[in-house]
C-alpha positions in Angstrom: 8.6 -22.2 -14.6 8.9 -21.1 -18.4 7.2 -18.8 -19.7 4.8 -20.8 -22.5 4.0 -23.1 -19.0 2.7 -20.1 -17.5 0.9 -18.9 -20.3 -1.2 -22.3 -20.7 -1.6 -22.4 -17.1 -3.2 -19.0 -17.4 -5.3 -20.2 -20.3 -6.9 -22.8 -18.4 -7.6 -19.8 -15.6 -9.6 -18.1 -18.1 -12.3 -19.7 -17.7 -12.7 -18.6 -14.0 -12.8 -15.0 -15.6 -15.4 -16.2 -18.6 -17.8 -17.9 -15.9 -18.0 -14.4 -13.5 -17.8 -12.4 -16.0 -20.9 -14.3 -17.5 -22.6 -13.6 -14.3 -23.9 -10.7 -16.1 -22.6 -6.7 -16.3 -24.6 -5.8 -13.7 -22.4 -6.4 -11.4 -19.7 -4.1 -12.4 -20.6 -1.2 -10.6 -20.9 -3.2 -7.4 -17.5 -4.6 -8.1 -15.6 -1.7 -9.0 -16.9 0.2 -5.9 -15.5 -3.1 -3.4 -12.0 -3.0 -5.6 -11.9 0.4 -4.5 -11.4 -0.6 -1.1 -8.1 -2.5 -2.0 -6.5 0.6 -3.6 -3.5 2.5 -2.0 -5.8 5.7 -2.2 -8.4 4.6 0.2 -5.6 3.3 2.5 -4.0 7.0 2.4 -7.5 7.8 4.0 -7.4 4.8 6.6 -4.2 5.1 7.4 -4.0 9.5 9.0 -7.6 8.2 10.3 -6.6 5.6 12.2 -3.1 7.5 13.3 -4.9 10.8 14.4 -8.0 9.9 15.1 -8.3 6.6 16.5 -4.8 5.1 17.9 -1.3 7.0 17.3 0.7 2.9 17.5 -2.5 1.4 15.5 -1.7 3.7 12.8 1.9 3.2 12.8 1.7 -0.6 12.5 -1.1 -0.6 10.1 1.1 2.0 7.7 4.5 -0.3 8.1 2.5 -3.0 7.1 1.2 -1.3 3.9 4.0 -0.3 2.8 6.1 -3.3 3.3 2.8 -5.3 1.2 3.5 -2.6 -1.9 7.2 -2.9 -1.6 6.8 -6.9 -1.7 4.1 -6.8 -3.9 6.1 -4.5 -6.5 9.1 -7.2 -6.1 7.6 -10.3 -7.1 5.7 -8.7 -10.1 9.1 -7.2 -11.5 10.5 -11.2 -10.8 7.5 -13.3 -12.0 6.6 -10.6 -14.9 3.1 -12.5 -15.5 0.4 -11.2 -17.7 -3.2 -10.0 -16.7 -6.0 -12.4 -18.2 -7.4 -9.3 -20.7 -3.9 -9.3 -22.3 -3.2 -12.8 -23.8 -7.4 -13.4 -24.4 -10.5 -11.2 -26.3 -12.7 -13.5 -24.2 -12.1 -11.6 -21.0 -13.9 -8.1 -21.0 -11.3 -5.2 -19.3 -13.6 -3.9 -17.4 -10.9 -2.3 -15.3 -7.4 -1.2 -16.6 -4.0 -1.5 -14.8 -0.7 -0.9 -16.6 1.4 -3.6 -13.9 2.4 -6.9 -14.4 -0.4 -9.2 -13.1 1.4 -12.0 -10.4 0.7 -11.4 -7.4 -2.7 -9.6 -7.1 -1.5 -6.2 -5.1 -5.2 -5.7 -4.2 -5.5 -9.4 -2.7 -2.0 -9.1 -1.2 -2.4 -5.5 0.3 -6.1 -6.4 1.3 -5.1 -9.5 3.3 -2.4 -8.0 4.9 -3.7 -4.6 6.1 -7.3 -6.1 6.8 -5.7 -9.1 8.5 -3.6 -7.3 10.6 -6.4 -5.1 11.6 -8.4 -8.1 12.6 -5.4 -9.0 14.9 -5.6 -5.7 16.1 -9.4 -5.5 16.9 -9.9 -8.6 18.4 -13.1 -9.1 17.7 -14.9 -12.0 16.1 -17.6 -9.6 14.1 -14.5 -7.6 13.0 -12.6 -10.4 12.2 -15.7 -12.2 10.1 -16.2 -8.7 8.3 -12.2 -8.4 7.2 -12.3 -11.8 5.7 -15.6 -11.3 3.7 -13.8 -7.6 2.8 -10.5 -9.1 1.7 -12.6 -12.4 -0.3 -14.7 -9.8 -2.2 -12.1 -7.5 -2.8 -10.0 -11.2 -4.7 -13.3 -12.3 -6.1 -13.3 -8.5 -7.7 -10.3 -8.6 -9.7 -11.0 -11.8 -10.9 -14.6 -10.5 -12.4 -12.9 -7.2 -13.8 -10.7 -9.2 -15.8 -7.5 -8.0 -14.4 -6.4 -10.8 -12.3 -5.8 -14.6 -13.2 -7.6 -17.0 -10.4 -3.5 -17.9 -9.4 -2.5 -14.3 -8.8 -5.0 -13.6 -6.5 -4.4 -16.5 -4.3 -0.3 -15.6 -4.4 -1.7 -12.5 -3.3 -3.7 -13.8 -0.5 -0.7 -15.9 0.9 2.0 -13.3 0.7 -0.7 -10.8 2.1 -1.2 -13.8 5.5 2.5 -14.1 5.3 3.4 -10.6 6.1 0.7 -10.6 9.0 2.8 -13.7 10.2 5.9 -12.3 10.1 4.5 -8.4 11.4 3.1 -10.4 14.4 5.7 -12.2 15.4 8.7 -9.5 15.1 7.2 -6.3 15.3 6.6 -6.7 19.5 11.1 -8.0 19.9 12.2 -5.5 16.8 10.2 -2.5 18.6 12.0 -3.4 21.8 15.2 -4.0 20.5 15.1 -0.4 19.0 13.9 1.5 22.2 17.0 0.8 23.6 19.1 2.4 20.4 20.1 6.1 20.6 17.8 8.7 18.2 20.3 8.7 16.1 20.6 5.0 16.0 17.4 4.8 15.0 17.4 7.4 12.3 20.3 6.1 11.0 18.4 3.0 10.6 14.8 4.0 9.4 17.2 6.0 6.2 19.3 2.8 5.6 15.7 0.8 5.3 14.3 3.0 3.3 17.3 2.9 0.9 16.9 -1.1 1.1 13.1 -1.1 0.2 13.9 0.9 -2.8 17.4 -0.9 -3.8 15.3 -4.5 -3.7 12.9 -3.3 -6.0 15.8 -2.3 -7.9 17.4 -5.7 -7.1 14.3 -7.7 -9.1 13.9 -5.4 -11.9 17.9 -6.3 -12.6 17.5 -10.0 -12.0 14.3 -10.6 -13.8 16.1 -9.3 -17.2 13.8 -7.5 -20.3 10.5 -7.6 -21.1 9.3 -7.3 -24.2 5.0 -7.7 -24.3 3.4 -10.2 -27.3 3.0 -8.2 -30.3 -0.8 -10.3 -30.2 -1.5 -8.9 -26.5 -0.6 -5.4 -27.3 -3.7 -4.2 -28.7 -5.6 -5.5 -25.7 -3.3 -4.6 -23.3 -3.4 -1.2 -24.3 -0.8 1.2 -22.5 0.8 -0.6 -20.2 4.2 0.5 -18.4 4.9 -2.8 -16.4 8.7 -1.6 -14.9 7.9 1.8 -13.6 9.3 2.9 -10.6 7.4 5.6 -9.5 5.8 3.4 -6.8 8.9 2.4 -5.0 10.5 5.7 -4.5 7.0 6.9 -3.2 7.1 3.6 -0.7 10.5 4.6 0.2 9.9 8.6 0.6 6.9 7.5 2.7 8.4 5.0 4.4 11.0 7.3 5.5 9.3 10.4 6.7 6.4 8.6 8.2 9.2 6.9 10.6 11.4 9.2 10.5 8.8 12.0 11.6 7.4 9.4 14.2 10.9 9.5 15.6 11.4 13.4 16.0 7.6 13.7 17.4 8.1 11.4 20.1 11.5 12.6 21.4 10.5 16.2 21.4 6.6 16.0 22.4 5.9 12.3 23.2 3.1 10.2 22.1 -0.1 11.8 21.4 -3.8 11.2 22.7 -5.4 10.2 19.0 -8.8 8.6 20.7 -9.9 11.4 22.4 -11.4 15.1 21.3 -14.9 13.9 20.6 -15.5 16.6 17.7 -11.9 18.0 17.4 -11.0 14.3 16.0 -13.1 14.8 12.6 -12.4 18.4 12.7 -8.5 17.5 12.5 -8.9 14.9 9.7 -10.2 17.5 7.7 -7.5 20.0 8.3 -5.0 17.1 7.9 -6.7 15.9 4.4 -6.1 19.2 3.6 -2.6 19.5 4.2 -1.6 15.7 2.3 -3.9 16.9 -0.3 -1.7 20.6 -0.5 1.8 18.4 -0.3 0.3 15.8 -3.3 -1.1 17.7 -5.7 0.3 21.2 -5.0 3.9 19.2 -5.3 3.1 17.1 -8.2 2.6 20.1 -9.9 5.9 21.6 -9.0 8.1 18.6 -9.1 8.9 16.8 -12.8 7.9 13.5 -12.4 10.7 11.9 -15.3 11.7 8.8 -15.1 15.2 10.0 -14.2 17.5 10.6 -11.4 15.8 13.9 -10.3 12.6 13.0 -11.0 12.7 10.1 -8.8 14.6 12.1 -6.2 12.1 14.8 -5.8 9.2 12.1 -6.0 11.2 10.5 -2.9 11.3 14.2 -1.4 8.1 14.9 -1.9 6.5 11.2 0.1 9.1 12.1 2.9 6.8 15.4 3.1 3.9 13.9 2.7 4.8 11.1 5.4 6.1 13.8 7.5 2.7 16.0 8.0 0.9 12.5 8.7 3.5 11.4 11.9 4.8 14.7 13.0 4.2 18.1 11.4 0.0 17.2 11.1 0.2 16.7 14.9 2.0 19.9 15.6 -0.4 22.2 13.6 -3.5 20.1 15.8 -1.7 20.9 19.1 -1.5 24.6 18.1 -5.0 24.5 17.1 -6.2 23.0 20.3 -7.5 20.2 18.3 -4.9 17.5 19.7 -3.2 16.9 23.5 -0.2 15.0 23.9 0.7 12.9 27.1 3.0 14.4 28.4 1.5 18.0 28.4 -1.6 16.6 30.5 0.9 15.1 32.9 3.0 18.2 33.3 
């Protein structure tokens, strides 16, 4: 599709954004607090909650497929390069600002698929009912905050159902296929994925060419930086500790018992907040984050950190502060 097709297709859309935005500004607050619940920082919170707290495999599967909807969200906006509705129109308030391209939603896309594949998970029909309504309000947000066309959400959507597809019908033959590979197999392969997650990304922004933004959006727009590429090497840093730390926990210790502790299990959320929060900000400060070779390198080193407390070093400092037991230490 060219890009003046696009653009008139978009126009029409507007008026999706005109008629809930018309709904009145009262509903802003409530909106930006559900559109929270589609951003990656609220799934760094679900994410250690679920894997120390609730179910060790839960929280593994739900962080693969999180990280797979960023990196696949990240490569269809560097392909399709589409505006948000705020840029090409002054009849659309901003009433949120992103500095991404627009198509596909990543909220609607990373709420269907991490929502969706917990309802798979859960199994239960009150569960399920409630992760529909969450990942509906979360689309029907972005489309009243002016950020999102009515089309990117629904891409969103289906990419988001697609993934869950896929996750569900791979993830049980993958996993089995890899049990029987050597650690160092495996290793070998969680590194080589994480280099493909990032060289994909790298793969689309090539293909999809420059972009230059309407000199008639830019005032609206505001600062925008559309083709950064601090995102991927943080999905590939995390990508590759998380697994890779996964790995070396359960050859050394073995699997964990995340649903029981009663207390200890908020009690070692708190001291694991700590640490990501230590490793994220404490780091961030250290590291140069230039959009360069080192800067992306350390950005990389610093996720594999991060993703390293949460699947293997987190669990270590709970075990030493009786906070955590692991399988095989009850059964020896």
């Amino acid at each position: 599709m060219e890009d003046n097709e696009m653009y008139q297709i978009n126009a029409i859309e507007i008026i999706v954004n005109q008629f809930l935005q018309g709904l009145g500004g009262w509903l802003r607050a409530p909106m930006l607090a559900i559109t929270a619940l589609g951003y990656e920082e609220f799934f760094v919170l679900l994410l250690p909650t679920l894997y120390w707290c609730f179910d060790q495999m839960l929280g593994l599967r739900v962080g693969l497929v999180l990280l797979m909807g960023n990196m696949f969200n990240t490569f269809f906006k560097f392909l399709l390069q589409g505006p948000r509705p705020y840029w090409i129109s002054d009849q659309v308030r901003a009433l949120s600002h992103e500095t991404s391209f627009g198509i596909p939603s990543g909220h609607a896309q990373i709420a269907a698929s991490v929502w969706g594949w917990l309802a798979v998970e859960v199994k239960k029909r009150w569960f399920r009912i409630l992760a529909l309504i969450i990942i509906f309000m979360i689309g029907f947000s972005r489309l009243y905050l002016g950020v999102h066309f009515l089309s990117d959400v629904l891409l969103g959507w289906l990419l988001g159902a697609l993934l869950v597809w896929a996750f569900a019908a791979w993830h049980k033959p993958v996993g089995a296929w890899l049990g029987k590979q050597s650690f160092w197999a495996k290793f070998g392969l969680v590194a080589a994925s994480a280099a493909l997650l990032i060289l994909l990304v790298l793969g689309a922004k090539w293909m999809a060419g420059p972009w230059e933004m309407n000199p008639e959006w830019a005032d609206r727009a505001g600062e925008v930086d559309p083709y950064n590429l601090d995102g991927i090497f943080t999905i590939g840093g995390t990508w590759f500790g998380m697994l890779s730390g996964f790995l070396i926990l359960t050859r050394t210790k073995g699997h964990f018992l995340a649903s029981q502790g009663g207390w200890r299990r908020l009690v070692r959320f708190i001291v694991g907040l700590i640490g990501i929060l230590v490793l994220y900000l404490g780091l961030g400060q250290v590291f140069p984050r230039d959009a360069n070779f080192i800067g992306f390198g350390l950005r990389f080193v610093r996720y594999t950190l991060i993703g390293w407390w949460v699947s293997w070093l987190g669990p270590l400092v709970f075990e030493k502060l009786r906070l955590l037991n692991f399988e095989k230490k009850l059964q020896g």
